[in-house]
C-alpha positions as CSV (number, residue, x, y, z in Angstrom):
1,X,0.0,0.0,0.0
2,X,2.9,2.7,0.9
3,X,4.4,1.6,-2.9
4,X,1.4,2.6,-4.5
5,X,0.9,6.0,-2.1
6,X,4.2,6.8,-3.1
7,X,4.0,6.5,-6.6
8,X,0.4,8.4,-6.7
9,X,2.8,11.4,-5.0
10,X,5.6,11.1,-7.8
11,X,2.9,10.9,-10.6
12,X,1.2,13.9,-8.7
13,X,4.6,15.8,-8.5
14,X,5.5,15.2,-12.0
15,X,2.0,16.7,-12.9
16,X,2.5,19.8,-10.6
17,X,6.2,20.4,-12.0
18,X,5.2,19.9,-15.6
19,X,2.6,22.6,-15.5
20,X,4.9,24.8,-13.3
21,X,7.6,25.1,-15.7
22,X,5.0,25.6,-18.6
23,X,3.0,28.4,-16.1
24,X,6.6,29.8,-15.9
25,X,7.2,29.8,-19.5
26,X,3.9,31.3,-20.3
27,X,4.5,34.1,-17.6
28,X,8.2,34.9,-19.6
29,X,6.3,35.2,-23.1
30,X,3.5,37.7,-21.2
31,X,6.5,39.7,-20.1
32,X,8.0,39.8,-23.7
33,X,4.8,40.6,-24.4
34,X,4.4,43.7,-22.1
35,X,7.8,44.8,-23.4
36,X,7.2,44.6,-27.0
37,X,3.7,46.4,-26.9
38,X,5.9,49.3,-24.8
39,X,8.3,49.6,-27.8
40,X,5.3,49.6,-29.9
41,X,4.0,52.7,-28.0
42,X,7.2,54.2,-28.1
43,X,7.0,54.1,-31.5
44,X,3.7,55.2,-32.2
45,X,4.5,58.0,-29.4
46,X,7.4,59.3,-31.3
47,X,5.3,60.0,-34.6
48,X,7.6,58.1,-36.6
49,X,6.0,55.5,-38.4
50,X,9.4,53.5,-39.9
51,X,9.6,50.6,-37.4
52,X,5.6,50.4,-36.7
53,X,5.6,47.2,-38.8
54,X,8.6,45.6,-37.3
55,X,7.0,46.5,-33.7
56,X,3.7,44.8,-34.8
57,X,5.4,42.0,-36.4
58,X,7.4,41.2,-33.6
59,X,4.0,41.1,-31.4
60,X,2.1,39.1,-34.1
61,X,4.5,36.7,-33.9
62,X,5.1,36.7,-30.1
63,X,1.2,36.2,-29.7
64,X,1.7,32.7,-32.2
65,X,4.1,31.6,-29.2
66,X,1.5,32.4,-26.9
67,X,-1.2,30.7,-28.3
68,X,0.4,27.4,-28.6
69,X,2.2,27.4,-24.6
70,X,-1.4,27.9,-23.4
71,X,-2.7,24.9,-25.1
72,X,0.8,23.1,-23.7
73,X,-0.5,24.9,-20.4
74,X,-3.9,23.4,-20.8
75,X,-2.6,20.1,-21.2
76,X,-0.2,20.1,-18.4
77,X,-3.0,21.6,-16.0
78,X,-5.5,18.4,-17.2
79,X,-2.6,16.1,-16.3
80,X,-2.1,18.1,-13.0
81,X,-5.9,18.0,-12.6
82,X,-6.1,14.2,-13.0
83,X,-2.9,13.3,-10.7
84,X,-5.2,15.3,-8.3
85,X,-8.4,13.5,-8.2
86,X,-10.0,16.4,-10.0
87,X,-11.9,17.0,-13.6
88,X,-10.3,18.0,-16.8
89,X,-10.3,21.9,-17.4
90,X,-9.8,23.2,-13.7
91,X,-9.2,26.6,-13.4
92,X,-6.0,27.9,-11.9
93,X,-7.7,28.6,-8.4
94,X,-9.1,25.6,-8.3
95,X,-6.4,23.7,-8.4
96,X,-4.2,25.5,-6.4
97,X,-7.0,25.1,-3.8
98,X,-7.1,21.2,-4.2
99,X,-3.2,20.4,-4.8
100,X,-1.9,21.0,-1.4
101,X,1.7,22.7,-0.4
102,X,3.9,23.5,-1.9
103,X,2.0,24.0,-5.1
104,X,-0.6,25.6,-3.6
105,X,1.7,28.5,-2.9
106,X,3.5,28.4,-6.4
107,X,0.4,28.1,-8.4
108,X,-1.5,30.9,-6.1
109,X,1.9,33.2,-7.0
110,X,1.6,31.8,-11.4
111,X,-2.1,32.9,-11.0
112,X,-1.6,36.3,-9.2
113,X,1.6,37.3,-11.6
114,X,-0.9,36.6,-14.8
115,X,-3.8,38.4,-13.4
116,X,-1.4,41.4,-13.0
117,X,0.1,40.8,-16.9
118,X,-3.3,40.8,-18.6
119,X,-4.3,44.0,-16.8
120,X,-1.1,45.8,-17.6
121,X,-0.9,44.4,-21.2
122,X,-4.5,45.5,-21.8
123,X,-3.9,48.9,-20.7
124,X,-1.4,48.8,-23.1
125,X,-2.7,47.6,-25.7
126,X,-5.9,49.9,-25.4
127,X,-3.3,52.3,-25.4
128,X,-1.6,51.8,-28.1
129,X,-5.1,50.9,-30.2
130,X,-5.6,54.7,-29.5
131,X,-2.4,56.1,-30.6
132,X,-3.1,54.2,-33.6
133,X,-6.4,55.5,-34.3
134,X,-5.2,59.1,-33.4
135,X,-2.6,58.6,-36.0
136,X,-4.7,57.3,-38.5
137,X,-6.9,60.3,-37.9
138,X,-4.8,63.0,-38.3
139,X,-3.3,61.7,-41.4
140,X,-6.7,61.4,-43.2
141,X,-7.5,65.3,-42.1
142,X,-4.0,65.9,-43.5
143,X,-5.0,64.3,-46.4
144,X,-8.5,65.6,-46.5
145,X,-7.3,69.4,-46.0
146,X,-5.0,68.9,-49.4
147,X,-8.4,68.6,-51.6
148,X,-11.4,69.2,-49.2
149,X,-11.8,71.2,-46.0
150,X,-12.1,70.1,-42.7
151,X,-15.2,71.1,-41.6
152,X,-15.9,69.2,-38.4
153,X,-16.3,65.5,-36.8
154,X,-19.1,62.9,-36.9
155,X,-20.3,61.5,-33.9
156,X,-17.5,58.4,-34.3
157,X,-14.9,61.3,-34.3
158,X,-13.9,60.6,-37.9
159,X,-13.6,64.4,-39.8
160,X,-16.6,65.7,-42.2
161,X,-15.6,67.4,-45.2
162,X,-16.8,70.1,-48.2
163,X,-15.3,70.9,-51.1
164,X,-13.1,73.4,-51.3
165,X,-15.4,76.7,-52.5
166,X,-13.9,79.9,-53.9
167,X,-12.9,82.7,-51.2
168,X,-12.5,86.1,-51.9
169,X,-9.7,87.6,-50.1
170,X,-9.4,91.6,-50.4
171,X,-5.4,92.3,-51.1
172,X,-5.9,95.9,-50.8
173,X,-5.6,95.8,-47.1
């Protein structure tokens, strides 16, 4: 009976390890992340548009990576979920909550470092969504004011436009 205690533990630490190192490779790719959408805003901050694709390669590609970890992630935390008595697709809460020390500690820390990642990257990347759209709105008045004239904004703040009518301008002045 100890054998088989024992060797429910190993399988349950194996489990737990597994999904930490993948939880801890997820959290380095969320940080890359973070970075890469700050350069982005530095970019778009700057007014110089040379490096904007680069910037939004980079994070296009970085966000592939991320996509496949979290279905490595989701696997590991089935596997972790199993070793532990519990049903496939547990949340991280749960089962930090049901796997006992250390790894309640360890998975309670993966949870609360993501939870503070998505909040900062989605500041960020509302951030940057609207230095985009600012840009893109101030070159189409730009371009706008070179054959029509700008005379105001629509309710979705994009500009509203006339043709260009003859002015008079007195000279004698």
């Amino acid at each position: 009976m100890g054998t088989f205690v024992n060797l429910t533990d190993d399988i349950r630490t194996a489990a737990m390890e597994k999904l930490s190192l993948v939880l801890w490779r997820e959290r380095e790719l969320l940080e890359e992340l973070h970075y890469r959408l700050e350069v982005e805003q530095l970019v778009l901050a700057s007014g110089r548009s040379r490096w904007l694709a680069h910037a939004t390669r980079d994070i296009d590609a970085l966000l592939t990576t991320i996509r496949e970890t979290e279905m490595l992630r989701a696997v590991a935390a089935d596997e972790a979920a199993a070793a532990s008595g519990m049903s496939s697709n547990p949340s991280l809460a749960s089962l930090a909550e049901a796997a006992g020390e250390p790894w309640t500690t360890i998975l309670t820390e993966h949870r609360e470092a993501f939870v503070s990642l998505t909040n900062d990257i989605g500041t960020l990347a509302d951030s940057n969504r609207h230095l985009i759209s600012a840009g893109y709105r101030s070159a189409r008045e730009t371009l706008m004011s070179m054959s029509d004239s700008v005379d105001g904004y629509a309710a979705d703040g994009s500009a509203t436009a006339e043709p260009l009518r003859a002015s008079l301008v007195d000279r004698s002045l």
